[in-house]
NUSE-394415 format. One record per residue (C-alpha): y, z, x. Coordinates in steps of 0.1 Angstrom, whole numbers, padded with zeros to 4 digits, always signed. Layout:
BEGIN
YZX/...
END
This chain:
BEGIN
+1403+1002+1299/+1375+0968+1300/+1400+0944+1304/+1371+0916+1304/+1368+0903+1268/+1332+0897+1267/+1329+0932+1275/+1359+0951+1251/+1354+0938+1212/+1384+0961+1205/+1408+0944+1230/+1392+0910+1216/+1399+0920+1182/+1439+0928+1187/+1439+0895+1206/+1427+0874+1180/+1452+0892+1153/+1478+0880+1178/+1463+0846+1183/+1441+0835+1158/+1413+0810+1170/+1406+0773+1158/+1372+0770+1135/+1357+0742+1154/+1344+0714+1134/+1305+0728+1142/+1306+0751+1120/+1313+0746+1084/+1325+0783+1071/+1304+0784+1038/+1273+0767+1044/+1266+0790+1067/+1269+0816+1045/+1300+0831+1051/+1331+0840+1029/+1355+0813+1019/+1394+0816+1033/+1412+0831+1005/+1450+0841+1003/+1445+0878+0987/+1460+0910+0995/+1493+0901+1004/+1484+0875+1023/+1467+0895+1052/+1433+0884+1041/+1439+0846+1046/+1414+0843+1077/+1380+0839+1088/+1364+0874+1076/+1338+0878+1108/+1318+0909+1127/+1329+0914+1164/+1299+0930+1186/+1301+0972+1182/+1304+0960+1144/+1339+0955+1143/+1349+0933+1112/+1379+0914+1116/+1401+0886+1095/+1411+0862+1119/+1441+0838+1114/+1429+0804+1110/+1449+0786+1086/+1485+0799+1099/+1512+0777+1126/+1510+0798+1154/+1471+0791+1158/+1475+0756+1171/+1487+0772+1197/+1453+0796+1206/+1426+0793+1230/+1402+0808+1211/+1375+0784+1191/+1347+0794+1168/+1321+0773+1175/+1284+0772+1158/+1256+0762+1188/+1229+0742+1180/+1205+0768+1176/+1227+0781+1149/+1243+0812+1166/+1278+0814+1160/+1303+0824+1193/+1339+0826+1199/+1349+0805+1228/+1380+0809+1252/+1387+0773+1254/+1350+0762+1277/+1345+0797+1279/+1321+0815+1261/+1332+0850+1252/+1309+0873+1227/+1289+0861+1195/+1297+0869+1164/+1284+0872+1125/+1302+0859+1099/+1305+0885+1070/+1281+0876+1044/+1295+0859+1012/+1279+0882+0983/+1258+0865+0957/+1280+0875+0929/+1311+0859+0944/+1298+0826+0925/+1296+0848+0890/+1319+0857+0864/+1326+0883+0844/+1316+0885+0807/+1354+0873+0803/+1348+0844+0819/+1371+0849+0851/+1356+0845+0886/+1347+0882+0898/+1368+0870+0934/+1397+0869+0911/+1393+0900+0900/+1384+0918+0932/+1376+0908+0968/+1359+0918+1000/+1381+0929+1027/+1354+0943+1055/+1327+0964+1033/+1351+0974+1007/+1368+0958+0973/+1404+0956+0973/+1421+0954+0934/+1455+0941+0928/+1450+0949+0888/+1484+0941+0874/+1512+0914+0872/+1530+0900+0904/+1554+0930+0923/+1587+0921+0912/+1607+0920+0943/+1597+0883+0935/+1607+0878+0897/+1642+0890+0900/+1670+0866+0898/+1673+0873+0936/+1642+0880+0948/+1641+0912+0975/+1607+0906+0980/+1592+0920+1018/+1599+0887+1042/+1563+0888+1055/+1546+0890+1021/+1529+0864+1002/+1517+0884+0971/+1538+0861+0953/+1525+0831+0963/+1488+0845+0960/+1487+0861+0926/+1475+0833+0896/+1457+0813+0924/+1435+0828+0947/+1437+0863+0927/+1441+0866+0891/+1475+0883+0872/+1463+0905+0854/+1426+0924+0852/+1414+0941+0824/+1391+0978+0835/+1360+0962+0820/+1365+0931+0839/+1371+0955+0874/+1341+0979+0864/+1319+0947+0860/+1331+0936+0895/+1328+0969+0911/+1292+0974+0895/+1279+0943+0912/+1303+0949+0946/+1283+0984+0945/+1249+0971+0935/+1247+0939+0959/+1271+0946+0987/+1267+0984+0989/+1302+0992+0987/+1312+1027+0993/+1353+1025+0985/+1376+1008+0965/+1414+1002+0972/+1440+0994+0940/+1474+0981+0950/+1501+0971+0930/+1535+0962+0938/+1571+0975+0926/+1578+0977+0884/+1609+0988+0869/+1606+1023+0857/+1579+1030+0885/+1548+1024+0858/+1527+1017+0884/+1508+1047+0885/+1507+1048+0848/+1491+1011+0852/+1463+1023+0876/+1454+1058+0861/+1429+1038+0837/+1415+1019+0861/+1406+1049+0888/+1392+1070+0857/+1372+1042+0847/+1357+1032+0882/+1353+1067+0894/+1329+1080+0863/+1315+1044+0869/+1305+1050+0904/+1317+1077+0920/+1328+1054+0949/+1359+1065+0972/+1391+1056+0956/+1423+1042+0971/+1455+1037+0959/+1485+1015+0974/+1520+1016+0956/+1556+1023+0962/+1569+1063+0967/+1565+1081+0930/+1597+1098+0923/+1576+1125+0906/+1557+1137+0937/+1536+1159+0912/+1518+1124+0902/+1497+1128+0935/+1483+1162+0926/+1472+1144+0892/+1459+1115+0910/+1438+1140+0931/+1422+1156+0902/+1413+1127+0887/+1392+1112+0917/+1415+1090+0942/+1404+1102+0976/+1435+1083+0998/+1471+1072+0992/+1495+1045+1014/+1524+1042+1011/+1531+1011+1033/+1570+1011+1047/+1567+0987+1074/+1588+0996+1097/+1604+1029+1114/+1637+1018+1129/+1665+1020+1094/+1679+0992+1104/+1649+0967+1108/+1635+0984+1074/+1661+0971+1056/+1662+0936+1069/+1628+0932+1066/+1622+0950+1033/+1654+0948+1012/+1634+0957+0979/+1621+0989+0990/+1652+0996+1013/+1674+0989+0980/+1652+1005+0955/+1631+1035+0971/+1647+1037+1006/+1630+1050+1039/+1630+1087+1033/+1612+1085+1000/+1582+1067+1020/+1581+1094+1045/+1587+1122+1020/+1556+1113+0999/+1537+1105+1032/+1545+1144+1041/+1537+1160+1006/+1505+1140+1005/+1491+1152+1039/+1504+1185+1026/+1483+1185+1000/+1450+1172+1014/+1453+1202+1038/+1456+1222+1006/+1418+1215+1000/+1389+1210+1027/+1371+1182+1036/+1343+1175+1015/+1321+1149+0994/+1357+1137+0979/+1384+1140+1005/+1420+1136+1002/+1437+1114+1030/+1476+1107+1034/+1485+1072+1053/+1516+1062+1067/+1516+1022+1069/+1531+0999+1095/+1535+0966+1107/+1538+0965+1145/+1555+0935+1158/+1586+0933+1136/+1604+0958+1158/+1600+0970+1195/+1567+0987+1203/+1587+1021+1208/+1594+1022+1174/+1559+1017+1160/+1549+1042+1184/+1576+1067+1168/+1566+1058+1138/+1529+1067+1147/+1537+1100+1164/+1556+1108+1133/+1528+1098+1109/+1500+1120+1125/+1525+1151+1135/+1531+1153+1097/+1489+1152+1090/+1489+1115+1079/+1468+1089+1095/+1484+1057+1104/+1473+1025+1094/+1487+0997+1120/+1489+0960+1109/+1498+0930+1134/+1525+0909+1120/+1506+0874+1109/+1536+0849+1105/+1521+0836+1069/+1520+0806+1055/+1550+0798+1029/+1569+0834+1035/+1606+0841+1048/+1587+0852+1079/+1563+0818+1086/+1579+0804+1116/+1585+0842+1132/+1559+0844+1160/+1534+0869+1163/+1535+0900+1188/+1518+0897+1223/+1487+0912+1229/+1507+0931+1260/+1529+0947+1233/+1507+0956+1214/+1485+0975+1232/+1506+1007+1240/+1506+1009+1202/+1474+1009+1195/+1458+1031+1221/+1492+1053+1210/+1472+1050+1175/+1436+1062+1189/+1456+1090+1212/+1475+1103+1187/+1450+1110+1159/+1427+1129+1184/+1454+1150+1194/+1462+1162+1159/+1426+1163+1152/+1426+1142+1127/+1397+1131+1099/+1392+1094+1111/+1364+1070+1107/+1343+1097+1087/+1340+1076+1052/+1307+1060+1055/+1304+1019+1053/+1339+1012+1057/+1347+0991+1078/+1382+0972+1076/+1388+0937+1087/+1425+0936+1079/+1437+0962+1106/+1426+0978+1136/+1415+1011+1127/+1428+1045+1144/+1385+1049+1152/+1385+1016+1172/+1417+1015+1193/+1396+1039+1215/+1384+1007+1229/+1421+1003+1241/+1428+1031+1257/+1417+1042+1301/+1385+1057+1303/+1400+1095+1312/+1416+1096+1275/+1379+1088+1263/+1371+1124+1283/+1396+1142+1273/+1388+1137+1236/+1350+1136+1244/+1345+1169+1224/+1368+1162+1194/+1349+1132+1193/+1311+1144+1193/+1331+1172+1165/+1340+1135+1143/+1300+1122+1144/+1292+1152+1133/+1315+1155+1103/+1306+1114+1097/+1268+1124+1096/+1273+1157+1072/+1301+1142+1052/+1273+1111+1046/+1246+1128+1038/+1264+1143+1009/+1284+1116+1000/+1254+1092+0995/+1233+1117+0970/+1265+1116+0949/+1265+1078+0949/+1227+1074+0937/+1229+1100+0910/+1260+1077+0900/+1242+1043+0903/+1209+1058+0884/+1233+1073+0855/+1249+1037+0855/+1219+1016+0855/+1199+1039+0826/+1233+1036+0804/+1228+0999+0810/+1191+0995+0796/+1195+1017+0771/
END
């Protein structure tokens, strides 16, 4: 593995997720045209939302305690390019992600559209309903590292009506290009929040015919997945945190109390089992096992990961960021020497089972390192030995695109004459 920084954007990338880096007083974030620091999304996407060279997007802490402590700086030169500095030392420039135009808009509601959805990388991510209610019990159980409840009615608006989401989506799609769109909700009593998002993925997916997430807790009726499947969602999470019982139950006492581990792996497995059930085409079906690696040793994240992709999931792998206001804020974040085995465990893992990975066109996620880009972590011998499966990936990415794209400008023409007529 590059173990120079100026020369590895991936190992950069998982350093600055441990770190964070200091926005210099040079640059000033939004009059350069870049996105402003909002707490959405749980909390994750409270950095500096930025493009790393090899185009890897990235939200890195800024705001956060354990960044006083970082030696990275973001500096803007006076010839206006913007770099990342290692203390004196210059290390790679970057981009900051373009704020879109219709981020200063609101809907025909009146709400400001980045209350309704926002940016995370290239695609929109939608919290649609009320606050989870781990946080409006008496005793709250919410997740120690979450600040959903501190985000929701501030940064990101309660509740969202479909028109006001199809409204956002239309201009996300028309002026940012976006090619997916993630919902996530939180725990309700009486697990309606399937029922909640069911209008909402209808309404988008005749809209634009965009790629459709969904984040939620473990359905108790595993049959709901086959119905989400029909109606157009293309990948469920289900994010349990952490692999060690023990660790999941500190950590997460809600869903320890109320779901319970095995019911996250158990619809992780009948998911992957059912996107095999199909083939990959212009609307794909993906199962993802979610973690957060650095809230328990390394070996268990890399169990978890091994049991995630020998099941036909994909993992998704978040570094613990110690937020502002949570149960969790004075917890320190992983080192980038422990993370690393999980990470490359991540790229290794996904190319042994041959899984679907970084095929969706124009996504590009700045809240986690993706399975796709923890190649950059791993010796150059492992890059060989998957050299083949790898060529096999660009060519499903440049099929899979071609086809996926047609289906996206017969949606946008459909939408745009329904408009003017």
């Amino acid at each position: 593995m590059e173990t120079d920084l100026r020369k590895n954007p991936g190992l950069l990338k998982l350093d600055l997720y441990c770190k964070g880096a200091h926005i210099d007083d040079s640059l000033q974030v939004t009059d350069e045209g870049g996105r402003p620091i909002l707490r959405t999304r749980a909390g994750l996407g409270s950095g500096l939302e930025a493009i790393l060279p090899d185009n890897l997007w990235t939200n890195i802490p800024v705001t956060e305690r354990f960044v006083r402590h970082s030696p990275y700086v973001v500096r803007r030169r006076d010839n206006g390019e913007i770099w990342i500095d290692q203390g004196d030392e210059p290390i790679c420039r970057i981009t900051l992600a373009p704020r879109p135009t219709w981020y200063d808009r609101k809907t025909s509601t009146g709400k400001p559209m980045p209350q309704v959805g926002t940016l995370q990388g290239t695609y929109l991510g939608v919290y649609p309903s009320k606050v989870c209610e781990y946080w409006t019990e008496d005793s709250p159980s919410n997740c120690k590292f979450c600040s959903v409840g501190l985000n929701l009615g501030s940064d990101d608006a309660e509740e969202k009506r479909v028109q006001e989401v199809l409204e956002v989506v239309a201009a996300a799609r028309d002026e940012s290009d976006i090619t997916y769109i993630d919902f996530n909700t939180g725990h309700y009593a009486g697990e309606t929040y399937l029922d909640i998002l069911e209008p909402y993925i209808k309404a988008v997916k005749k809209a634009t015919g965009c790629l459709i997430g969904v984040q939620t807790p473990p359905h108790s009726d595993l049959s709901r997945y086959d119905r989400l499947k029909e109606i157009g969602v293309n990948r469920v999470s289900f994010c349990f945190e952490l692999f060690h019982p023990e660790h999941f139950e500190k950590v997460c006492p809600g869903k320890a109390e109320k779901y319970g581990l095995e019911r996250y792996l158990q619809a992780v497995e009948y998911n992957a089992r059912l996107g095999r059930a199909g083939k990959l085409d212009f609307d794909p079906w993906v199962s993802n096992g979610e973690i957060i690696a650095g809230l328990e040793p390394p070996e268990w994240s890399i169990k978890a990961i091994d049991w995630i992709t020998s099941v036909g999931a994909i993992p998704t792998v978040c570094v613990f960021r110690p937020l502002k206001g949570t149960d969790y804020e004075h917890v320190p974040p992983p080192k980038l020497e422990e993370m690393l085995p999980v990470f490359a465990r991540q790229y290794e893992a996904c190319m042994e089972q041959g899984l679907p990975i970084a095929v969706a066109p124009n996504v590009n996620v700045s809240l986690v390192m993706l399975p796709w880009e923890s190649r950059w972590l791993v010796p150059r011998s492992v890059r060989r030995r998957f050299a083949l499966k790898e060529a096999k990936m660009a060519a499903m990415r440049k099929i899979f695109a071609h086809r996926f794209y047609a289906t996206l400008r017969r949606h946008d023409a459909e939408r745009r004459a329904a408009a003017a007529s």
